[in-house]
ZADO-1210 file (C-alpha; in nm, 4 decimals, padded with zeros to 6 digits):
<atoms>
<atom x="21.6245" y="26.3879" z="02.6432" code="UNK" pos="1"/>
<atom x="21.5740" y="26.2419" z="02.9843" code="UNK" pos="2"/>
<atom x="21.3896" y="26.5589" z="03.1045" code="UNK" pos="3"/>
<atom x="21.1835" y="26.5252" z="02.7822" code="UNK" pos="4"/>
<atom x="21.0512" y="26.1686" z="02.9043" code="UNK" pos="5"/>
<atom x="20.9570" y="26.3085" z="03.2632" code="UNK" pos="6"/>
<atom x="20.7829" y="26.5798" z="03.1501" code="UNK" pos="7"/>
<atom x="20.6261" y="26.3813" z="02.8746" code="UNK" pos="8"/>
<atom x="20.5401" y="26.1066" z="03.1316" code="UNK" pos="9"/>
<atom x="20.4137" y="26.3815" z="03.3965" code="UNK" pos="10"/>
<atom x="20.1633" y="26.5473" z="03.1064" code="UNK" pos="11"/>
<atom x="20.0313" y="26.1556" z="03.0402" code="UNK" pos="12"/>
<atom x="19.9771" y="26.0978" z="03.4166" code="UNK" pos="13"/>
<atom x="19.8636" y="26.4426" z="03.4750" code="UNK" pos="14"/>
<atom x="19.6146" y="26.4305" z="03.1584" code="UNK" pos="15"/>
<atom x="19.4851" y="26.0094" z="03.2807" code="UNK" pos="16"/>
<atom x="19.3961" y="26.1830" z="03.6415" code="UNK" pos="17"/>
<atom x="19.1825" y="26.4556" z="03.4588" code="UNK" pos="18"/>
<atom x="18.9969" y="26.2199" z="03.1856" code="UNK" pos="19"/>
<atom x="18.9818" y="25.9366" z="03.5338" code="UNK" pos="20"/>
<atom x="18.7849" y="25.7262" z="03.3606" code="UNK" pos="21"/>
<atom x="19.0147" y="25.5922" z="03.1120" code="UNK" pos="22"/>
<atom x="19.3557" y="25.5594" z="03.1826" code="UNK" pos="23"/>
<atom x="19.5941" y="25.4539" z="02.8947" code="UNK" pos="24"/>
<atom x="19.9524" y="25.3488" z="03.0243" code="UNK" pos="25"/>
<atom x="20.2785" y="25.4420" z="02.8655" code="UNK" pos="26"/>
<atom x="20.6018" y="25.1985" z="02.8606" code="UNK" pos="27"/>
<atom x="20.8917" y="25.3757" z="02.8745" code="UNK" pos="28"/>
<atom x="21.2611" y="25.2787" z="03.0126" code="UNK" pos="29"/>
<atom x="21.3036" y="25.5677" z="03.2084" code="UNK" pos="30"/>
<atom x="21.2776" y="25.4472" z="03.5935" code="UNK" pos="31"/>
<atom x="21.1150" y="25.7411" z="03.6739" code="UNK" pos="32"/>
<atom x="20.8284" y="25.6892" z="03.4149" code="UNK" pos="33"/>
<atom x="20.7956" y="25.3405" z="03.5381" code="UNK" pos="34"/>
<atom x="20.7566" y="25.4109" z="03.9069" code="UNK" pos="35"/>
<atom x="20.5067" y="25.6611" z="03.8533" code="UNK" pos="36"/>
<atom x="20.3348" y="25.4411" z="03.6286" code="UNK" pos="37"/>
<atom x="20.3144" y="25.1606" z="03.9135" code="UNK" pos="38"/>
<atom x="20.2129" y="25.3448" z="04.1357" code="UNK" pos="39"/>
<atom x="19.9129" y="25.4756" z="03.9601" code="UNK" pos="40"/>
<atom x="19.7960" y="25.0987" z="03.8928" code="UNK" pos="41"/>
<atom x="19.8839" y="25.0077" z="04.2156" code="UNK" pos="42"/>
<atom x="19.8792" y="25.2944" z="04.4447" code="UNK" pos="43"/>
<atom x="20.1305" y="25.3663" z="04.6995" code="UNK" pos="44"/>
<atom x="20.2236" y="25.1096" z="04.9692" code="UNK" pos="45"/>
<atom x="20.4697" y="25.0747" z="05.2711" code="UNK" pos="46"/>
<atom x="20.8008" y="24.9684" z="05.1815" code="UNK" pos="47"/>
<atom x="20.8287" y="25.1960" z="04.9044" code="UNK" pos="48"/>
<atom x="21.0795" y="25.5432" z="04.9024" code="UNK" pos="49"/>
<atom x="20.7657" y="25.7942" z="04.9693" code="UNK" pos="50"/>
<atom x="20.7703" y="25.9254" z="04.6075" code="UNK" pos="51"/>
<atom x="21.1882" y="25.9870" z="04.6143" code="UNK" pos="52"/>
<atom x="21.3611" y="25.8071" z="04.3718" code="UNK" pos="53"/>
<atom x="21.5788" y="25.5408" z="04.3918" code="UNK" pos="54"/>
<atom x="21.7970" y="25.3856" z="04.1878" code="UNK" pos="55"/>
<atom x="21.8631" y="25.0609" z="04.3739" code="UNK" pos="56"/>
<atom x="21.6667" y="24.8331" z="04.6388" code="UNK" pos="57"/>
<atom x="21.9704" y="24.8363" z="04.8511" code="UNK" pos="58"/>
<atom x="21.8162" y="25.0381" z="05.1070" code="UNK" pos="59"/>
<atom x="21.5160" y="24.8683" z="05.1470" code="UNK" pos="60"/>
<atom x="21.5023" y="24.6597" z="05.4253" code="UNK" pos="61"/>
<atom x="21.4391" y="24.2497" z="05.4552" code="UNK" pos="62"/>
<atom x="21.0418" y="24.2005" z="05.5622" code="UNK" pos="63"/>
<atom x="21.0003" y="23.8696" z="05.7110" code="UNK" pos="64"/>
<atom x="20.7387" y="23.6488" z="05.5303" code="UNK" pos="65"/>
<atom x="20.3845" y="23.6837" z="05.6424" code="UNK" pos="66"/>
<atom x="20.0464" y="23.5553" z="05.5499" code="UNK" pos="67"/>
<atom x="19.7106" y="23.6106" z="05.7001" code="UNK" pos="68"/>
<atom x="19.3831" y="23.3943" z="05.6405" code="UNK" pos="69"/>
<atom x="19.0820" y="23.5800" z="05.7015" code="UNK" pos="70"/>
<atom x="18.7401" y="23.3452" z="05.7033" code="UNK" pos="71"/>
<atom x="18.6349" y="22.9567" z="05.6660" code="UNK" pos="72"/>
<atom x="18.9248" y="22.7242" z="05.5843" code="UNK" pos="73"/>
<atom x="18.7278" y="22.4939" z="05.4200" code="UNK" pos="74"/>
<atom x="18.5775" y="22.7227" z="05.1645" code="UNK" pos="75"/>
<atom x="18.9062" y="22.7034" z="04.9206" code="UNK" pos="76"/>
<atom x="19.2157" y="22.5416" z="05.0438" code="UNK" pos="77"/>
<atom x="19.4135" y="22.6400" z="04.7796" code="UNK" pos="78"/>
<atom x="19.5872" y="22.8866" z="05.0335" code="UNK" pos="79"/>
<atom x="19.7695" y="22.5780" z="05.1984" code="UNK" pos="80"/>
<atom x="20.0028" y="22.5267" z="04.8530" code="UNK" pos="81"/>
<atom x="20.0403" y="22.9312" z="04.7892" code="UNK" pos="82"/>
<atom x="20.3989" y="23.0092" z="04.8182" code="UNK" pos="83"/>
<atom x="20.3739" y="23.2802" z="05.0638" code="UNK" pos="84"/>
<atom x="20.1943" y="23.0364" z="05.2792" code="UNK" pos="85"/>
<atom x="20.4683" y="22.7766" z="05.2914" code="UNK" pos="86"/>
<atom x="20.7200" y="23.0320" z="05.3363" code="UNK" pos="87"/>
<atom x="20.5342" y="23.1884" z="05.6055" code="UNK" pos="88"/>
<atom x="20.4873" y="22.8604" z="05.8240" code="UNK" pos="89"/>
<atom x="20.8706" y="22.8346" z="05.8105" code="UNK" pos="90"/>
<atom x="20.8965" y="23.1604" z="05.9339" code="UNK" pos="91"/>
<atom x="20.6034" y="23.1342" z="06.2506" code="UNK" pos="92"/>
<atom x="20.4174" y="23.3908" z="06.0544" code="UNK" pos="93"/>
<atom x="20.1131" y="23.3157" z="05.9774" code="UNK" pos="94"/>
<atom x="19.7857" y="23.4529" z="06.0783" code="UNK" pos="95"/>
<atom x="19.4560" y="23.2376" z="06.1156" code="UNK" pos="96"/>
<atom x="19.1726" y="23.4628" z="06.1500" code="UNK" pos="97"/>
<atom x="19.3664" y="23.7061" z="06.3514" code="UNK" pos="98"/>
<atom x="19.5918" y="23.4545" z="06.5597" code="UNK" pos="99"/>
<atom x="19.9257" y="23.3633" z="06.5136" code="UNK" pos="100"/>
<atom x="20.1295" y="23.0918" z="06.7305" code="UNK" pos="101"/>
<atom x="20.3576" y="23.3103" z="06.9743" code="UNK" pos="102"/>
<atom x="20.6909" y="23.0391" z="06.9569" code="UNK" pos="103"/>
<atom x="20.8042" y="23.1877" z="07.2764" code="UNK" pos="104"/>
<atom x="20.4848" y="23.1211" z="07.5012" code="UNK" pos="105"/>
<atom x="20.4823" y="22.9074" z="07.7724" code="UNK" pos="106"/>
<atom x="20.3805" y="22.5063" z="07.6096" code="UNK" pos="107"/>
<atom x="20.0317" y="22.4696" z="07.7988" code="UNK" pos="108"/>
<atom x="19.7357" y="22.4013" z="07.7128" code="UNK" pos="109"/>
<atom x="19.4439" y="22.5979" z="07.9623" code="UNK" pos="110"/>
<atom x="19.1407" y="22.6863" z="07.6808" code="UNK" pos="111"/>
<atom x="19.0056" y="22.6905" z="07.3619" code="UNK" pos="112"/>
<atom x="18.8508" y="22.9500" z="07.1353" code="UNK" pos="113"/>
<atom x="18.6718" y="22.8400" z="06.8107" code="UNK" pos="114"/>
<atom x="18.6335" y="23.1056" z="06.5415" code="UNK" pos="115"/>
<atom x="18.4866" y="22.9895" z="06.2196" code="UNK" pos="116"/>
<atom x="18.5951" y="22.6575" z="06.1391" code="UNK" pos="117"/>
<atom x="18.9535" y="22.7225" z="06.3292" code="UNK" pos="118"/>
<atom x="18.9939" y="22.6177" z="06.7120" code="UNK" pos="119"/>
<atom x="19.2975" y="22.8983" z="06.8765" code="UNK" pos="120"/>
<atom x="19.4186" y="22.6826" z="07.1772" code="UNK" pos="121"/>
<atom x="19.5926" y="22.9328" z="07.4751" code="UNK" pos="122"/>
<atom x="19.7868" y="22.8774" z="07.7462" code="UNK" pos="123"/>
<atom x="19.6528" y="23.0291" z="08.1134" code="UNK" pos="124"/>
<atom x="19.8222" y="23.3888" z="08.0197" code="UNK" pos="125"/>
<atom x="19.6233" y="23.4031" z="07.7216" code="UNK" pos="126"/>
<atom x="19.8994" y="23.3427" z="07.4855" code="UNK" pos="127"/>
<atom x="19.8326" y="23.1418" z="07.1473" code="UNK" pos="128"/>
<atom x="20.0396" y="22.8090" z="07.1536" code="UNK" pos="129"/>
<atom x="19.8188" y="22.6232" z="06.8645" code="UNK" pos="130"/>
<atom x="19.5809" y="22.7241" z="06.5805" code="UNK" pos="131"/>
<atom x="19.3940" y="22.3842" z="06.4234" code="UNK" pos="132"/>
<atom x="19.1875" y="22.4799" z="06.0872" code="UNK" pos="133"/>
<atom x="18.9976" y="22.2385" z="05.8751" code="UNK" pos="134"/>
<atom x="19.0084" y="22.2322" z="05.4644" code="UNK" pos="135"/>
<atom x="18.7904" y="22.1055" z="05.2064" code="UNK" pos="136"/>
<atom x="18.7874" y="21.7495" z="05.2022" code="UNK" pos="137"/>
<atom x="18.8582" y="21.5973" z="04.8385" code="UNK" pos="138"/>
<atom x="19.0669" y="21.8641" z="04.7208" code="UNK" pos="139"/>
<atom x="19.4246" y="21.8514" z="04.7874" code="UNK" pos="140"/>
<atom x="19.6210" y="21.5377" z="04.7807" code="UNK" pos="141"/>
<atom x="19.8863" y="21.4460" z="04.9842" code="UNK" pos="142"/>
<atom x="20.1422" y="21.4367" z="04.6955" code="UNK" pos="143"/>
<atom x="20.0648" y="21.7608" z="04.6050" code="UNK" pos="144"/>
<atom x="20.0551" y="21.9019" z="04.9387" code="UNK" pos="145"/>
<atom x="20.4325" y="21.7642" z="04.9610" code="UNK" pos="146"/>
<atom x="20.5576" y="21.9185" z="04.6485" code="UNK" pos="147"/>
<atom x="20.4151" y="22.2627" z="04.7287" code="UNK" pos="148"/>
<atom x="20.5812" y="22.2407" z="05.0646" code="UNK" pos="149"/>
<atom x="20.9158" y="22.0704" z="04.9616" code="UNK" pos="150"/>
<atom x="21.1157" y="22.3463" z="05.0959" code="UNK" pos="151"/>
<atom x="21.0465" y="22.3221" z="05.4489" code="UNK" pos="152"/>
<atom x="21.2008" y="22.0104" z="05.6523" code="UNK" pos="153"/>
<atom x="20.9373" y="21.6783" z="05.7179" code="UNK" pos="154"/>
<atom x="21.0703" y="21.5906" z="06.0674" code="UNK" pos="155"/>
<atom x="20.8179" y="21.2621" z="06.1160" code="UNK" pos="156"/>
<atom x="20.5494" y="21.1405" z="05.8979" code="UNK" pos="157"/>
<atom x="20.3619" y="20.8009" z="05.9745" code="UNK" pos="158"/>
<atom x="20.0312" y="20.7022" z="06.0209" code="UNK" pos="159"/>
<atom x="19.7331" y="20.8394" z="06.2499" code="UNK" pos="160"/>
<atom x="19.6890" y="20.5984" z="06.5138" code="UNK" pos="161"/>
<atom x="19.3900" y="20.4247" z="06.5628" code="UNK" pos="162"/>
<atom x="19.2249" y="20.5882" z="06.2255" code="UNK" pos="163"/>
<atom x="19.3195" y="20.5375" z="05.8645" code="UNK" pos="164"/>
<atom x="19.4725" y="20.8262" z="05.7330" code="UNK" pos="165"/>
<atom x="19.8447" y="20.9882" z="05.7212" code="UNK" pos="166"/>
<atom x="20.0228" y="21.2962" z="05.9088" code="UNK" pos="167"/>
<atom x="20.3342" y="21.4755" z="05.7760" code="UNK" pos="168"/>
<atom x="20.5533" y="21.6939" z="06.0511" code="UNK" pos="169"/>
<atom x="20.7195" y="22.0012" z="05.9488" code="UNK" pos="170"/>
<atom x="20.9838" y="22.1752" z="06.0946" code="UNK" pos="171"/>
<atom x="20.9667" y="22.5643" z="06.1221" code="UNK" pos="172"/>
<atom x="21.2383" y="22.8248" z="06.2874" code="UNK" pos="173"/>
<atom x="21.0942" y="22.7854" z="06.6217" code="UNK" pos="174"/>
<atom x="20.7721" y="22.5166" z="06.6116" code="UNK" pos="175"/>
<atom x="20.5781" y="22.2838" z="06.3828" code="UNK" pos="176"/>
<atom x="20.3189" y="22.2394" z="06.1293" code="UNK" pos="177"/>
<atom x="20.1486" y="21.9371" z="06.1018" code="UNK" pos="178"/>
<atom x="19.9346" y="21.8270" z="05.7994" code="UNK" pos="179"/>
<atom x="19.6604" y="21.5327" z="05.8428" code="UNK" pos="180"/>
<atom x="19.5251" y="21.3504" z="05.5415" code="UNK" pos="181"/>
<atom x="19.2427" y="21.0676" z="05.5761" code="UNK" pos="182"/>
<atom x="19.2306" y="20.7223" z="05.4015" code="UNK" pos="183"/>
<atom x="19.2452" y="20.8399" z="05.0501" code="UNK" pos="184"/>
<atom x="19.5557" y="21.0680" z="05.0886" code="UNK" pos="185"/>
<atom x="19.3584" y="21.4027" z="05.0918" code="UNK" pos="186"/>
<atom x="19.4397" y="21.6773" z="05.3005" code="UNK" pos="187"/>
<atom x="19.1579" y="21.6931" z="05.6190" code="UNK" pos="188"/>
<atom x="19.3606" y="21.9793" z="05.8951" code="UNK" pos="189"/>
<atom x="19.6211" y="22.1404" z="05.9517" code="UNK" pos="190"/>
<atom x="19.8051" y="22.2242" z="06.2605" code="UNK" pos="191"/>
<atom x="20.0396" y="22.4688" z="06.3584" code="UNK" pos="192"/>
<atom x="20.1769" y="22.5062" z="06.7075" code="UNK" pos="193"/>
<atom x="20.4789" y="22.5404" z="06.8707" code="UNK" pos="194"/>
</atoms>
């Protein structure tokens, strides 16, 4: 029965790729089915067994989170409460229009780089140490800025100095994040530095 299914499934596949521009899907329990199904919606990706099958995800290895930002910060930040964005800062892995803090640089500050609406601060051997980006003002308010990054450990929060507004401290493996809100609670920058 099982090499019924796989054949079955193979004629489906085989028949979608010749008609190409329809494609009907079949469910079907059989894991085989399923992967081949995926990977015709999807396409095939890294991480994956190179068309072997496998049973189990055992052998698959951990990927630290990542997340890269490519563009103007303050077109959407909606990207500052995605998941993989939270999880990312607590893992010093995110990517800013290319740049990402290196936690193990030397903590100076020698020049500045602006690209788009970001400012990449190095250190004299050209090593990232901060990356400052703007959002959308009016669009994300503190409260929910502090739910969507719950997970990750506030290690000072207060008030700006001189200015009316907020700033919330995060903790990450091996630097910070810092989000800045003005008067009305609204989320204005973020940094992230070491």
């Amino acid at each position: 029965m099982r090499k019924t299914g796989k054949i079955l499934s193979a004629t489906v596949v085989v028949s979608t790729l010749v008609v190409s521009s329809s494609a009907a899907y079949i469910t079907t329990n059989s894991p085989s089915a399923q992967a081949v199904e995926q990977e015709q919606k999807w396409g095939h990706g890294e991480g994956g067994a190179g068309g072997a099958n496998t049973e189990s995800n055992a052998e698959l290895k951990a990927e630290t989170p990542w997340y890269n930002y490519e563009g103007y910060t303050t077109y959407d930040p909606s990207f500052t409460q995605d998941y993989n964005f939270v999880r990312a800062l607590k893992y010093d892995n995110v990517s800013i229009n290319g740049y990402k803090v290196d936690t193990d640089a030397k903590k100076e500050f020698d020049h500045v780089k602006k690209v788009y609406d970001t400012s990449v601060s190095f250190n004299s051997d050209n090593e990232v140490v901060q990356i400052t980006f703007f959002t959308k003002s009016d669009s994300v308010a503190k409260a929910t800025f502090k739910d969507a990054h719950n997970s990750n450990e506030i290690i000072e929060e207060g008030k700006l100095g001189n200015k009316d507004g907020t700033f919330v401290k995060y903790e990450t493996n091996n630097g910070f994040y810092t989000a800045f809100f003005d008067q009305n609670d609204n989320l204005m920058e973020i940094t992230i530095g070491q």
